[in-house]
BATIMAR-74152 format. One record per residue: x, y, z of N, C-alpha, C in turn; residue in three letters. Coordinates in steps of 0.05 Angstrom, whole numbers, plus 5000, padded with zeros to 4 digits. Layout:
BEGIN
XYZXYZXYZALA;...
END
This chain:
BEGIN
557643079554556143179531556143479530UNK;556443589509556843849499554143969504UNK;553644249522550844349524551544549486UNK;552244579486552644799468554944739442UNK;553244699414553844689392553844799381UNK;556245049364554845179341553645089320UNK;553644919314552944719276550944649277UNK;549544649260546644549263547544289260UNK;548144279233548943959237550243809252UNK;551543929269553543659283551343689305UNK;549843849305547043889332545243629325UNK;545843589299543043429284544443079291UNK;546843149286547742839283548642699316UNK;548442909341549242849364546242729370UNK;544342659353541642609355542042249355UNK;544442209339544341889331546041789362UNK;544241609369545841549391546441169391UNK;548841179399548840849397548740689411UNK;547040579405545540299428548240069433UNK;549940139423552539859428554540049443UNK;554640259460556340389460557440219493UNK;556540049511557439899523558439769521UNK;559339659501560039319485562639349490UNK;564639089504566639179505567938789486UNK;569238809464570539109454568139239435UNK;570639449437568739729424567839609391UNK;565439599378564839549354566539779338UNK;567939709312569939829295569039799275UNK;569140089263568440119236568839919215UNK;568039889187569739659171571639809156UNK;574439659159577339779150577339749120UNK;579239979112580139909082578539819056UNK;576440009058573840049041574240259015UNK;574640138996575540328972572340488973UNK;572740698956570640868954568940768945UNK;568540628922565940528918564440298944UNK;565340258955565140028976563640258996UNK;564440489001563440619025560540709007UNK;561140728982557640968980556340778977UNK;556640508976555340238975554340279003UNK;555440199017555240229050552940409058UNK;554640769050552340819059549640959045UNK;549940879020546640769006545640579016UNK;546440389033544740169036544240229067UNK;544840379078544240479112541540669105UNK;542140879079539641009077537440859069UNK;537840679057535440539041534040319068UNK;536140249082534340119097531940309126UNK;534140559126532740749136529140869124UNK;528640789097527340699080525540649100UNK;526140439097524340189101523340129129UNK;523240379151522440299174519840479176UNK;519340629153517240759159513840659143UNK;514740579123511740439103510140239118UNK;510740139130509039919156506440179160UNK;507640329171505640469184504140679162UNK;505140799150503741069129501740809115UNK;503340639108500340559085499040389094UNK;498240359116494940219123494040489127UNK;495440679143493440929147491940979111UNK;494141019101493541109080490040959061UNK;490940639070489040509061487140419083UNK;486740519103485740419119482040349116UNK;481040579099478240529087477640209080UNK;478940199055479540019033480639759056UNK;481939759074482439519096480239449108UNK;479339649124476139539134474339399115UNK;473539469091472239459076473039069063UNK;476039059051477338859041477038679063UNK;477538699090478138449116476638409128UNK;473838549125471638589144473238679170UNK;473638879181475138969201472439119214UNK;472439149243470639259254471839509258UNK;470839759272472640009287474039879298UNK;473639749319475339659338478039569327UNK;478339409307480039189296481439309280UNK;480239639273481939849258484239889275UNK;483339969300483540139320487039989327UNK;484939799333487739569334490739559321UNK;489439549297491639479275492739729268UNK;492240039274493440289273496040189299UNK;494140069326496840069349498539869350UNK;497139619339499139409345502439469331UNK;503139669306506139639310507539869324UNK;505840079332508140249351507940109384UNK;505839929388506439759412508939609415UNK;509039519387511539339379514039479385UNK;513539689370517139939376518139889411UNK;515339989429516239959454516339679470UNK;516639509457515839219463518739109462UNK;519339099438521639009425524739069430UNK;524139369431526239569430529039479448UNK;527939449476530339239487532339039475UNK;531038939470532038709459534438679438UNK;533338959420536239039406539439059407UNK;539939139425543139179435544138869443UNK;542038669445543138369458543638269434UNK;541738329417542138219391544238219372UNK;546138499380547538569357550738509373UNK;550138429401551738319416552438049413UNK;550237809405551337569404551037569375UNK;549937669351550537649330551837839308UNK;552438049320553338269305551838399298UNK;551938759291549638919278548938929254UNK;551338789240550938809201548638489193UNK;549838259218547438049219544938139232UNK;544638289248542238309263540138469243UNK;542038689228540238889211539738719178UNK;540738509175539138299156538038139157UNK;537638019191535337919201533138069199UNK;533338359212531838519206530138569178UNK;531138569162529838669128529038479123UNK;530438219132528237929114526237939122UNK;526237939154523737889164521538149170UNK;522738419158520738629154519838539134UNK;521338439115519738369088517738179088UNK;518937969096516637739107514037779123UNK;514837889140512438059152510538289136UNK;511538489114509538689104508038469081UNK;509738289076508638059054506337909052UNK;505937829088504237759100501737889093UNK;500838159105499238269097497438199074UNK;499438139048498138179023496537769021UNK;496437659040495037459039492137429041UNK;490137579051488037709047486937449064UNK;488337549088486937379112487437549138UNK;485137579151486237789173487837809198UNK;487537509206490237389227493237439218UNK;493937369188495137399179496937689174UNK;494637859172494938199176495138289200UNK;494038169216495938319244498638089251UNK;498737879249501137769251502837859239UNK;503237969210504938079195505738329204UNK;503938539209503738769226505438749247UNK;504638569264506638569291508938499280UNK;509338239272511638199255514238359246UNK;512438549227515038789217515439049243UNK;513239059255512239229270515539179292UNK;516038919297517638829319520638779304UNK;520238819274523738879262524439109263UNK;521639319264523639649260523939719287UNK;522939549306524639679340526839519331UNK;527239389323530439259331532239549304UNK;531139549289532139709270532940069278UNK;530640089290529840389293532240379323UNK;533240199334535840279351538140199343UNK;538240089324541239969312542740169296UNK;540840259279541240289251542240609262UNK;541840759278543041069281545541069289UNK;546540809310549240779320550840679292UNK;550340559279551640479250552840679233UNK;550340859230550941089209553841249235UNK;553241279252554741519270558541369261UNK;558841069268560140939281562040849249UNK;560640759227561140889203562741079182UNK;560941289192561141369182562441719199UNK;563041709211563641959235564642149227UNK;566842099209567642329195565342609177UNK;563142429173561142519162558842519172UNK;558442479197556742459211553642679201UNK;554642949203551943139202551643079173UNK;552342979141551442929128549342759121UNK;551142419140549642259137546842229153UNK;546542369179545142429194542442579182UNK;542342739160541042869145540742729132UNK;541942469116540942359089538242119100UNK;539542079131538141879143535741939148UNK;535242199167532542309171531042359144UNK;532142399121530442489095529942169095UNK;531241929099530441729097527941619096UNK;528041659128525641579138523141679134UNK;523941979132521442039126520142069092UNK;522542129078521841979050519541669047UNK;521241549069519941289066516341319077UNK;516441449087512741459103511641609084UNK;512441809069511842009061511041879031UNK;512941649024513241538992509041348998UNK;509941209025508040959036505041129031UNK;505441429047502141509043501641659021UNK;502741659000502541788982502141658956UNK;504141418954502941278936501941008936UNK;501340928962499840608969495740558958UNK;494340808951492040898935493840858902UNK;494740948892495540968870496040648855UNK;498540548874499040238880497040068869UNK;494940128891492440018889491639958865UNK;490940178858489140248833490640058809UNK;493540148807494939938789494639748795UNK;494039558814494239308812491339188812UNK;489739368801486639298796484439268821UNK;486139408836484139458866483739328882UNK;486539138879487339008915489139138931UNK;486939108957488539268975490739128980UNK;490138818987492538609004494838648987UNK;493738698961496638708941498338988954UNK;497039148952498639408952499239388977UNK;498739319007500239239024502539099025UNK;501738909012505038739008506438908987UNK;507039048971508239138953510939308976UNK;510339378992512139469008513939289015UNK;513039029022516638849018518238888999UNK;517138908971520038998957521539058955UNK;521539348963523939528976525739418996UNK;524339299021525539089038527438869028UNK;526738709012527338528997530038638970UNK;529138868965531638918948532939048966UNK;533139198986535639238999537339019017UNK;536038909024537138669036539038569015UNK;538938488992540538508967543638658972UNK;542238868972544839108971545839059003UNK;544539009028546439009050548038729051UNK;547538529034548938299042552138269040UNK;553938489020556238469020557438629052UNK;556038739065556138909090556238639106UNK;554938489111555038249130557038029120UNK;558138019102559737799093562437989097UNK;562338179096565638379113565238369133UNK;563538329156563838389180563838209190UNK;566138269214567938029227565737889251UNK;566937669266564737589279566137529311UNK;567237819318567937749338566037849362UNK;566337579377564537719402563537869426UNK;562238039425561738259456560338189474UNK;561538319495559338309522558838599521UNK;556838679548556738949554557738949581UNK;560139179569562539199596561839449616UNK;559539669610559439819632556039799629UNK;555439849661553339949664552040159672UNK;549440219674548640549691546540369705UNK;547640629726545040499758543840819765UNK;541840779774539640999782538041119759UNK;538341079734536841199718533141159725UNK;532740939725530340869728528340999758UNK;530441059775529941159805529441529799UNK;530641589772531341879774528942119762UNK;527442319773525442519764525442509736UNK;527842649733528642779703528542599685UNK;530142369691529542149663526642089658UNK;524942129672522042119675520842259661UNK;521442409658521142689648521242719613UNK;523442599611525142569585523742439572UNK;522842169587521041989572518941949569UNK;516842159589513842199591514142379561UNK;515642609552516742809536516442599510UNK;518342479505518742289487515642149481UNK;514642089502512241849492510442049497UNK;509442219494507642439499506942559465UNK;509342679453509342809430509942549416UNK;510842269416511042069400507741969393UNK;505642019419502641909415502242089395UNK;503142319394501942559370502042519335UNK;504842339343507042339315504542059299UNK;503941889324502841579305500341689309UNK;499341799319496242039310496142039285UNK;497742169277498142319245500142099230UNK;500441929239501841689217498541459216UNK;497741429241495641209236492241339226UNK;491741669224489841649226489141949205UNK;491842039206490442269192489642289163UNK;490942089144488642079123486241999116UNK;485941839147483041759140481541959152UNK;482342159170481242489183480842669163UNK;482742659143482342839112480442779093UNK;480642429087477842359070475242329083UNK;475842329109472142369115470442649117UNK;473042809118472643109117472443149088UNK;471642959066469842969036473343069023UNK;475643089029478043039007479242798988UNK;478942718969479742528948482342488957UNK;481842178965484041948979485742008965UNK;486642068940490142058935490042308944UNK;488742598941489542798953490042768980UNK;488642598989488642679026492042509029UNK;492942349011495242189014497042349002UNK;497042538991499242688983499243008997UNK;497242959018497843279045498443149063UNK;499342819065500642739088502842759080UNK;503542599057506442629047507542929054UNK;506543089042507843309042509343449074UNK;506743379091507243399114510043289124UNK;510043019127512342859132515042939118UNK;514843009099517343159081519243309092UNK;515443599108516143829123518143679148UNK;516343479152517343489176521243379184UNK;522443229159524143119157526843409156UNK;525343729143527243929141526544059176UNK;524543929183524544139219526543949241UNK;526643659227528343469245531443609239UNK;532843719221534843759204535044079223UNK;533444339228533744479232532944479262UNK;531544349282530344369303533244399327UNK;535044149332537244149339538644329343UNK;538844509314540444799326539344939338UNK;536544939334535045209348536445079383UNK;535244839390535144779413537044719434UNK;540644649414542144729436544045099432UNK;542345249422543645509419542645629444UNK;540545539455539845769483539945569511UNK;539745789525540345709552539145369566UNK;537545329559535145079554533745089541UNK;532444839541530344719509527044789526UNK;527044889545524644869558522845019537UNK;523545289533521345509509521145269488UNK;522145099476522645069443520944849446UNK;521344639471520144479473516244459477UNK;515944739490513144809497511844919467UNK;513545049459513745169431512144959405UNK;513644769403513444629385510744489396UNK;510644369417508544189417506044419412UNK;505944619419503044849418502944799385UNK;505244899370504344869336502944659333UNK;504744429343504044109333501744019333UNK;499944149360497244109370495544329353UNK;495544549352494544749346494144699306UNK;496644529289495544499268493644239267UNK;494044089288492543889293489243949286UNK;488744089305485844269302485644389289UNK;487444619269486444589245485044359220UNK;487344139222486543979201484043879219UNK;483043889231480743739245478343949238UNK;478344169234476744459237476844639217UNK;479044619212479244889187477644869166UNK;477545069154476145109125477744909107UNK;476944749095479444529068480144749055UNK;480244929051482445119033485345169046UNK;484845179082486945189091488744889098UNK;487144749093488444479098492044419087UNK;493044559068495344449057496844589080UNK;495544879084497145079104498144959137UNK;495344779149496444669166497544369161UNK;498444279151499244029131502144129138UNK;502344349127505644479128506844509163UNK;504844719179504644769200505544459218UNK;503344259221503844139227507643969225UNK;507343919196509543739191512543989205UNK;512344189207513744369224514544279252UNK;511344309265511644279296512643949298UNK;511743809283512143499293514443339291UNK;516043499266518343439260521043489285UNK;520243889288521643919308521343809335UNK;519143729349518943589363520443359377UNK;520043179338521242919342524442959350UNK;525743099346527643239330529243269364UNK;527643539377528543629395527643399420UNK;526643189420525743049438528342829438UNK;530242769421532342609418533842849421UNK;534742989420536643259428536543189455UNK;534743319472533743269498535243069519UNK;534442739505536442549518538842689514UNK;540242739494543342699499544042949512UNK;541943169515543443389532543043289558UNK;541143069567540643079598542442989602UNK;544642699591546442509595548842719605UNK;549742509620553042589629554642479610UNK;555142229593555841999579554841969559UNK;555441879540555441749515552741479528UNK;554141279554553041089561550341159574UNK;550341289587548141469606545941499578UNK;546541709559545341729530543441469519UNK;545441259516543841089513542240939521UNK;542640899557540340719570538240919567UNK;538441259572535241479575534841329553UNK;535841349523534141349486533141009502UNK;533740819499533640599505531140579528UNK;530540709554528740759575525940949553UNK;527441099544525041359536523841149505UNK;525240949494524040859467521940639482UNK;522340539499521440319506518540339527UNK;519740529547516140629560514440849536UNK;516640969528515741219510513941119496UNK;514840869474512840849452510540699459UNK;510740519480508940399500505340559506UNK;506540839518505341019523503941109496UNK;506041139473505041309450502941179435UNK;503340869444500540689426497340729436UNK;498440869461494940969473494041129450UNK;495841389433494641489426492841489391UNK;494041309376491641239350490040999367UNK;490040849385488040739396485640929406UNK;486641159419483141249434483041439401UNK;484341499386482741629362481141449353UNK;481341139340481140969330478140979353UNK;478140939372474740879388473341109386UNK;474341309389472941609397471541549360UNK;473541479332471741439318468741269317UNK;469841049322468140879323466040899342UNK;465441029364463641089390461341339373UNK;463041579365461641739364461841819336UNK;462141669314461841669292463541859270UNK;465541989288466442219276469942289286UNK;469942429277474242469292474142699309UNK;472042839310471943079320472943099349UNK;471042919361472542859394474942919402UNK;477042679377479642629378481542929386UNK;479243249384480643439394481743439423UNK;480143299438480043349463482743159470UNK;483342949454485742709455488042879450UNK;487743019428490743199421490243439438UNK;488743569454490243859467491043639497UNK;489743399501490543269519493543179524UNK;494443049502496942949493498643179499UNK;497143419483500643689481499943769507UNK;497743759520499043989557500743729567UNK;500843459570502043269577505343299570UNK;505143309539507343319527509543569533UNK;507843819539508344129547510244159581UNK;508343979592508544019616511343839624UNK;511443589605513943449612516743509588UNK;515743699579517643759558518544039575UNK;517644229589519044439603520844319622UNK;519444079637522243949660523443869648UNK;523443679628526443629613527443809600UNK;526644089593529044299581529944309599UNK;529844319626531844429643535044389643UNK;536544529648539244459635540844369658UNK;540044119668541143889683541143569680UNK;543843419686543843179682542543009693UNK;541742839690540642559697541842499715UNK;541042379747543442249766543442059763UNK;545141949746545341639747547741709733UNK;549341409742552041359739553241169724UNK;554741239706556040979686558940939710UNK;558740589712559940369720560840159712UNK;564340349699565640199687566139859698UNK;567639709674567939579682570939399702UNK;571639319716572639209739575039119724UNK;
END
């Protein structure tokens, strides 16, 4: 792995790492794709990129109107903010077997049916039903959220730092679309919440549409995984990588599960408080796009890494504290630090790796304890509300998170590899 990139973008797209990169044989692009066939292709990689983020922005978004609609206690809030980033680190495994005995163009329309099926759930206005659905989709975008970056890379390579950028505006388009207009939704549909929850399968449901000629080209030949890595799990640094990872990831579903309902209790009008998250998330989709370069241009990521999480935390407490006049200001701030974060925290893996393969078991180790770890954190917001009636506490949760995040984000700038060894195969 290259310490040192000039391009931002090819900095940005060494971010997509691929979870099949063991598979022997090697998964191959699809051949002899007239042009319209490719922007087919990859419109339908962005759109499903879409779709891994609205699960989560719009219960935050609606989360008032949920309690209120399901009879939900704090607790059951609390819950239903963690139960799908538990899922990301739950699931996440499981992905690379999947795309192994069934292919990744079948696995990623398993995927969309049953995200759809799952956000659809929701809109049944039964509450078993709403966290089953929750977990549900919650447990398609881990399979998604590792598939779908090796696709675009593997794809589309020639174009890699393009598509790499269209992807990240993806996703975060998609969270950004979820908290911004799932109040509005609402309102159109005469003031059901269950409705405007399920309205998010659609998108699911019509892209699945558009990816089905992608699975009826792709061939169905079958892989094993022909190399392995040994010691990663034994090793400091990968530790490091992934305390890093799941440290500033508790920060990221902070502010996906909780911060519009932190804005409307602080007396801001619910579509406003849903359109200074949006905005945020936007920010944060141009700091994922620019963070990369900053971070492999100098000697190590250690400064950039300590760097970012202090903003990330620090606009944190603003939106918790500030005067509401400044609120859009740290809205911006934030979606800055959190983006780059996210950004430089996938940088990170691939600079520690020796390998391409090495790369993927850390992302694969760091997605799976990482997000595990990261569901502690809208859970103790979610009680600290409910206990003491207020979010205010929740300060002591975020400067907690970033010295955590700080402290394991300087050992992984360090500009050394991971000891562990890829072991080809025989």
């Amino acid at each position: 792995m290259s310490k040192n990139d000039p391009s931002g973008a090819d900095a940005a797209a060494e971010t997509l790492i691929d979870a099949e990169v063991d598979d022997l044989p090697a998964p191959a692009p699809p051949a002899g794709l007239s042009g319209l066939s490719r922007l087919v292709l990859g419109i339908s990689l962005v759109l499903i990129a879409f779709n891994l983020r609205p699960v989560f922005s719009s219960a935050s978004a609606l989360l008032p109107e949920i309690r209120t609609a399901f009879g939900l206690s704090p607790l059951g809030a609390s819950l239903l903010t963690t139960l799908p980033v538990v899922c990301l680190g739950a699931f996440s495994p499981f992905a690379p077997r999947l795309a192994q005995r069934f292919g990744s163009e079948r696995t990623l329309l398993g995927v969309l049916l049953l995200l759809g099926l799952g956000t659809a759930m929701r809109g049944l206005s039964s509450v078993s039903l709403l966290f089953l659905g929750t977990g549900f989709a919650g447990a398609k975008i881990a399979v998604g959220n590792v598939l779908l970056p090796g696709l675009v890379k593997r794809d589309f390579a020639e174009r890699a730092a393009l598509m790499t950028g269209c992807y990240t505006m993806a996703l975060c388009a998609g969270a950004a679309s979820a908290a911004g207009l799932s109040l509005p939704i609402e309102e159109a549909l005469g003031g059901s919440t269950a409705a405007a929850l399920a309205a998010w399968a659609l998108p699911a449901f019509a892209v699945t549409l558009l990816w089905l000629p992608q699975v009826v080209r792709s061939g169905r030949l079958p892989r094993r995984a022909g190399f392995r890595v040994e010691g990663l799990w034994r090793d400091r640094l990968a530790w490091h990588v992934t305390l890093f990872m799941g440290l500033q990831s508790a920060l990221a579903y902070c502010v996906f599960g909780w911060l519009v309902p932190i804005l409307r209790e602080r007396g801001i009008e619910a579509v406003t408080a849903g359109g200074i998250v949006s905005v945020s998330v936007m920010v944060q989709a141009l700091a994922c796009l620019v963070a990369p370069h900053l971070a492999v241009r100098g000697r190590d990521q250690r400064l950039i890494n300590v760097a970012l999480v202090a903003v990330a935390v620090v606009a944190l407490l603003g939106l918790l504290f500030a005067p509401i006049g400044m609120v859009w200001f740290f809205a911006v701030l934030q979606g800055i630090g959190q983006g780059g974060l996210i950004a430089v925290a996938l940088t990170v893996i691939v600079l520690r790796s020796g390998d391409s393969h090495v790369a993927a078991h850390l992302s694969g180790m760091a997605q799976c304890v990482g997000y595990l770890l990261a569901a502690i954190g809208p859970l103790i917001v979610g009680l600290i509300r409910s206990t003491t009636g207020s979010f205010a506490g929740s300060a002591v949760l975020f400067v907690a998170l970033g010295l955590g995040a700080a402290l394991n984000g300087w050992l992984a700038g360090k500009a050394e590899h991971v000891k562990a060894r890829t072991v080809e195969p025989s």
